[in-house]
Biotite code that builds the C-alpha atoms (Angstrom):
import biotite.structure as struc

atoms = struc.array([
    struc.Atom([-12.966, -8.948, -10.252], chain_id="A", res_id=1, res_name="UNK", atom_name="CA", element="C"),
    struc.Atom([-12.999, -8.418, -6.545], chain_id="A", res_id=2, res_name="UNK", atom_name="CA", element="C"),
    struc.Atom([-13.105, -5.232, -4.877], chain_id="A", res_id=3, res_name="UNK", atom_name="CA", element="C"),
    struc.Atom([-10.160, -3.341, -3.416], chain_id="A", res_id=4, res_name="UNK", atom_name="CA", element="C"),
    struc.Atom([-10.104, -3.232, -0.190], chain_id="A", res_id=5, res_name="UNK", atom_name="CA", element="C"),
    struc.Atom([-6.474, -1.092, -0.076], chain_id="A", res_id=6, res_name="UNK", atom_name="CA", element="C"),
    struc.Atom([-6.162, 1.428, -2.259], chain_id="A", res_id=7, res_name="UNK", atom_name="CA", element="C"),
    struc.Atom([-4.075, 4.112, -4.058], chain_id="A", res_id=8, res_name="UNK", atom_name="CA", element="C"),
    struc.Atom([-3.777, 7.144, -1.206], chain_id="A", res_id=9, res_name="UNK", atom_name="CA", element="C"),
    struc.Atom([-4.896, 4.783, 1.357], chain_id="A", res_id=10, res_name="UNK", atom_name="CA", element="C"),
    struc.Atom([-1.940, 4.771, 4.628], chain_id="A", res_id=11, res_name="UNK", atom_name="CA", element="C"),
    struc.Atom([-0.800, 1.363, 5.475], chain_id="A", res_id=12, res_name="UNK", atom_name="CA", element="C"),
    struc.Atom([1.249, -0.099, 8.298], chain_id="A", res_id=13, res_name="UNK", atom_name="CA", element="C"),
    struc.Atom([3.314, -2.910, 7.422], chain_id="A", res_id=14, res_name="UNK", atom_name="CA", element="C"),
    struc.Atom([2.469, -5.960, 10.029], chain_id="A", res_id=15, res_name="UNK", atom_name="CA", element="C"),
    struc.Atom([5.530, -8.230, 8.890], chain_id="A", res_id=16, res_name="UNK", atom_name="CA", element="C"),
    struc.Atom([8.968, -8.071, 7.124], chain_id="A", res_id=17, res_name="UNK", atom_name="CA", element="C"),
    struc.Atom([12.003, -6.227, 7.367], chain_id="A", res_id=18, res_name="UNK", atom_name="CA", element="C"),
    struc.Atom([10.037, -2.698, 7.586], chain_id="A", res_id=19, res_name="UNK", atom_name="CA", element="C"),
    struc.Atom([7.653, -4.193, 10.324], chain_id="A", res_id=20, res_name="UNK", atom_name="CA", element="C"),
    struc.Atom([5.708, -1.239, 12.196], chain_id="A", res_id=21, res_name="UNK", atom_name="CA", element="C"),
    struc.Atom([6.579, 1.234, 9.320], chain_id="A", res_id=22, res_name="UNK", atom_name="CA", element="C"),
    struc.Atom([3.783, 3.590, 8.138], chain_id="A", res_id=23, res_name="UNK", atom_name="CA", element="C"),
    struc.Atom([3.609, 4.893, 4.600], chain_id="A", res_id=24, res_name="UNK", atom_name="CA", element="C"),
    struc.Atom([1.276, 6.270, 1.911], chain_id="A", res_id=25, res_name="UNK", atom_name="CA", element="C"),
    struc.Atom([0.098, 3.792, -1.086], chain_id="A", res_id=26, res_name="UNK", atom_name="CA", element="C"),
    struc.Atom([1.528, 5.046, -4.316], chain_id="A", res_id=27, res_name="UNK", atom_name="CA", element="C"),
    struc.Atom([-0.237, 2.099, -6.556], chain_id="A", res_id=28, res_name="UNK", atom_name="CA", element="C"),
    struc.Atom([-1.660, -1.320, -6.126], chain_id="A", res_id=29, res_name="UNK", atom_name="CA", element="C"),
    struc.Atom([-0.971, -4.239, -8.359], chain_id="A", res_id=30, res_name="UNK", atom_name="CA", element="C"),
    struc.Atom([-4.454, -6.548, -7.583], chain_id="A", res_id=31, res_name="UNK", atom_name="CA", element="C"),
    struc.Atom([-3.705, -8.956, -9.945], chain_id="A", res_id=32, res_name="UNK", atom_name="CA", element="C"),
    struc.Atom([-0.531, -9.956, -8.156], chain_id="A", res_id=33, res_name="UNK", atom_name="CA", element="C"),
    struc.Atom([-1.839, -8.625, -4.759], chain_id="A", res_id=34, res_name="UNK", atom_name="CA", element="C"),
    struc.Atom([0.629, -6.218, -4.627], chain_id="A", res_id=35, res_name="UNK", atom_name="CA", element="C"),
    struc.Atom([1.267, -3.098, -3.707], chain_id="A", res_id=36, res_name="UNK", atom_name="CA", element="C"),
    struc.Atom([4.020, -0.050, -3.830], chain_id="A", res_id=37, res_name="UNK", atom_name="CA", element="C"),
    struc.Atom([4.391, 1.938, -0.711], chain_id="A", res_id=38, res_name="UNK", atom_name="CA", element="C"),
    struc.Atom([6.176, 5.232, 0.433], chain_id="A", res_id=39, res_name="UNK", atom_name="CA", element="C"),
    struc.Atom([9.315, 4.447, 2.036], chain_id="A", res_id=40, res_name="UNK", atom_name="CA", element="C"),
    struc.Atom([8.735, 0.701, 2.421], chain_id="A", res_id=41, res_name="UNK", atom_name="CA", element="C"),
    struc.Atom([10.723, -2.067, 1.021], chain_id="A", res_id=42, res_name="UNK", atom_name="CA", element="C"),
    struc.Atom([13.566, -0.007, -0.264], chain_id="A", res_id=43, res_name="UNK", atom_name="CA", element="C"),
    struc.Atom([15.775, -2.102, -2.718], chain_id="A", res_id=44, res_name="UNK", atom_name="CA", element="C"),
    struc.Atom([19.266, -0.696, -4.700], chain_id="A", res_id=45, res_name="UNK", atom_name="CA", element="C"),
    struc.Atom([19.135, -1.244, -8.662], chain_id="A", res_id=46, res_name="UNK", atom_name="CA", element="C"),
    struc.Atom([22.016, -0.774, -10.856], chain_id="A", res_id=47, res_name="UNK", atom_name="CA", element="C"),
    struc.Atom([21.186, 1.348, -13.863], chain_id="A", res_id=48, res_name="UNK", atom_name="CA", element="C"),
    struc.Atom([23.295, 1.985, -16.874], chain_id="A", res_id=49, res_name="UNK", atom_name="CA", element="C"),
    struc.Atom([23.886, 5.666, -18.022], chain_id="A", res_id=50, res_name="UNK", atom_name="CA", element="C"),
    struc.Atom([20.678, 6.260, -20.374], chain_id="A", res_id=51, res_name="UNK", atom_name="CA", element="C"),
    struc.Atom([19.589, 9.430, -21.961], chain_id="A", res_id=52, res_name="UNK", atom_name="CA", element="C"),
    struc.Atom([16.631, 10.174, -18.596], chain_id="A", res_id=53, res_name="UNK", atom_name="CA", element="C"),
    struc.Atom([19.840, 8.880, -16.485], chain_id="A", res_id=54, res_name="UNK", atom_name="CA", element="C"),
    struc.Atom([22.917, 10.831, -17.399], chain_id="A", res_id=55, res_name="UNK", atom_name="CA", element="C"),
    struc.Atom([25.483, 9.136, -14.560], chain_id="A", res_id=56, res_name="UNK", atom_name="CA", element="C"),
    struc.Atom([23.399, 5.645, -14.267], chain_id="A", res_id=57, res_name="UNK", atom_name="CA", element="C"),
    struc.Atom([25.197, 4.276, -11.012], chain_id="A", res_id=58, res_name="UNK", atom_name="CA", element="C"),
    struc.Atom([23.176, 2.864, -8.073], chain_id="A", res_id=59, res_name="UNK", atom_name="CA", element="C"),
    struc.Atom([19.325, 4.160, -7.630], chain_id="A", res_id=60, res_name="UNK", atom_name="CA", element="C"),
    struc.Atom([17.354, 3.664, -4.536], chain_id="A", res_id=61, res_name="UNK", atom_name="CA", element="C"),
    struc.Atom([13.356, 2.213, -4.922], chain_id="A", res_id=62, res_name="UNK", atom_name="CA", element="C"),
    struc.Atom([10.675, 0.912, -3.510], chain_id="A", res_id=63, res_name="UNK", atom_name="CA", element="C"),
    struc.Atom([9.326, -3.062, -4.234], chain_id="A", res_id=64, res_name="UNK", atom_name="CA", element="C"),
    struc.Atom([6.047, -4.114, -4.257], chain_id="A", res_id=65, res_name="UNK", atom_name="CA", element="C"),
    struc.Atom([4.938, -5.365, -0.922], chain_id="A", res_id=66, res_name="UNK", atom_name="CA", element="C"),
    struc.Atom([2.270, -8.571, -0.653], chain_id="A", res_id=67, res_name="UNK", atom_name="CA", element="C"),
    struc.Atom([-1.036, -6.982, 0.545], chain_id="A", res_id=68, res_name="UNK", atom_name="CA", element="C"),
    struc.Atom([-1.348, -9.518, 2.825], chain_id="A", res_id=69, res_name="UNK", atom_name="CA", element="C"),
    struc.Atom([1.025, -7.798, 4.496], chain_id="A", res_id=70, res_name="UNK", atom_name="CA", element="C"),
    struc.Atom([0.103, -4.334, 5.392], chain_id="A", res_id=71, res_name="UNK", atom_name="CA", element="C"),
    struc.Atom([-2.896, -3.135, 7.381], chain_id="A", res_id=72, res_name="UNK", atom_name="CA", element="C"),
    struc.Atom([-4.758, 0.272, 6.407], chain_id="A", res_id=73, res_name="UNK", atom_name="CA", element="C"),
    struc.Atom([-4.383, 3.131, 9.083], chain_id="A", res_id=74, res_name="UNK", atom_name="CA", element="C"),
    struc.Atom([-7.403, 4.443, 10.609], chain_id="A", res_id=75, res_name="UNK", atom_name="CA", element="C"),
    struc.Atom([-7.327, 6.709, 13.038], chain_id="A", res_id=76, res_name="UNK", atom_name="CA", element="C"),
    struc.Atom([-3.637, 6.477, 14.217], chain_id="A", res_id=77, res_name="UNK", atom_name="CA", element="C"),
    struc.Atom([-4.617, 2.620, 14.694], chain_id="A", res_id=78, res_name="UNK", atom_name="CA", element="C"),
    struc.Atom([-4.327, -0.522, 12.126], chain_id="A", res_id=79, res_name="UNK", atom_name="CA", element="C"),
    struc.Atom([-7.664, -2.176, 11.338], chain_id="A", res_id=80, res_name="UNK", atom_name="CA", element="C"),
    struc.Atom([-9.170, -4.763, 9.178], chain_id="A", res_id=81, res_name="UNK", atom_name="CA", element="C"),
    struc.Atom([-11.275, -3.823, 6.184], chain_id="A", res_id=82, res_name="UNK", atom_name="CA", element="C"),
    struc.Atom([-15.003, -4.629, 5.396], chain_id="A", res_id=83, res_name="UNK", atom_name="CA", element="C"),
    struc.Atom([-18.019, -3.827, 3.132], chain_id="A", res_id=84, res_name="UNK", atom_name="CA", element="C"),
    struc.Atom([-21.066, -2.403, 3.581], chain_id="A", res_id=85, res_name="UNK", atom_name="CA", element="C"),
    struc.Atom([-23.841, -1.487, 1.449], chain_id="A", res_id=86, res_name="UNK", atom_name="CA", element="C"),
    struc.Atom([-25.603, 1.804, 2.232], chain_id="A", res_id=87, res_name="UNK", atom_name="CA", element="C"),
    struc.Atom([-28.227, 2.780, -0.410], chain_id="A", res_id=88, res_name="UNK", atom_name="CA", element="C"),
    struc.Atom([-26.959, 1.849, -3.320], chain_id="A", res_id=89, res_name="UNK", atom_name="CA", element="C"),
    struc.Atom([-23.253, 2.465, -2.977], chain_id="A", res_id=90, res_name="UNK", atom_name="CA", element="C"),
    struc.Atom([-20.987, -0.137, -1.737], chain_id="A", res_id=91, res_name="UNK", atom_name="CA", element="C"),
    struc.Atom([-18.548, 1.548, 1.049], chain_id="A", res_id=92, res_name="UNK", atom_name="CA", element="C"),
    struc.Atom([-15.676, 0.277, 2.928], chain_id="A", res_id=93, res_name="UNK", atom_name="CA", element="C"),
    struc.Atom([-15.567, -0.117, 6.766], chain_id="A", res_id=94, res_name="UNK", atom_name="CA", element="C"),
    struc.Atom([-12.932, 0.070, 8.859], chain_id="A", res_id=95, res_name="UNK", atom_name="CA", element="C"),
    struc.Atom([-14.066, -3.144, 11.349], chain_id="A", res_id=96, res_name="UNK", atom_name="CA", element="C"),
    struc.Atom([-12.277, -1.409, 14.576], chain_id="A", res_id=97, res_name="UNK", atom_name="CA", element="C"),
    struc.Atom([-15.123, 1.418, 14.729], chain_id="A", res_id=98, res_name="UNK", atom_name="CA", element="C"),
    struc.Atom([-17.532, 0.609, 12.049], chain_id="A", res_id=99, res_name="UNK", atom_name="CA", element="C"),
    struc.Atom([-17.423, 3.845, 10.561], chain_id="A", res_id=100, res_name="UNK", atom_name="CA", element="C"),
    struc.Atom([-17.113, 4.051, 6.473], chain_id="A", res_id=101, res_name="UNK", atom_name="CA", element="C"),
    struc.Atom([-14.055, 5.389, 5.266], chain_id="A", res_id=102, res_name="UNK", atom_name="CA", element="C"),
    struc.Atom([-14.549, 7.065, 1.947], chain_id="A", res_id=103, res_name="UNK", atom_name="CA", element="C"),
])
């Protein structure tokens, strides 16, 4: 299995779509679809039937999954690409703007 390079927590902005330019906070990532569910971003209506977590049912508002393909992580108030480095014996990720690890 490959490594992440978004993750859950990360901040992402979306570089194509309807939500284009949008910012928003990773809630969880799919990676064997290569997808991923963010804050805010790709908000879709679903119908839902009265149920007993539900009471009135009616129309709900969610997000989608997004393709990771199409988001960028945020570093630094700026998007940049993802990379790995190994330092000791950890591998970390790097943001490839400034070089610098991120966690």
């Amino acid at each position: 299995m490959s490594t992440m390079k978004i993750k859950k927590g990360d901040t992402v902005k979306v570089i194509t779509g309807k939500d284009k330019d949008k910012e928003g906070k990773v809630l969880s990532v799919d990676l064997k679809n290569n997808k991923a569910i963010v804050e805010g971003i790709n908000k879709v209506t679903k119908h839902s039937k009265p149920s007993a977590a539900n009471q009135a049912g009616g129309i709900i508002e969610k997000e989608a999954p997004i393709d990771l393909s199409n988001v960028m992580y945020v570093h630094k108030g700026k998007a940049t690409r993802i990379g790995f480095k190994v330092e000791g014996d950890k591998k970390v990720r790097v943001a490839k703007s400034t070089g610098e690890a991120i966690d």
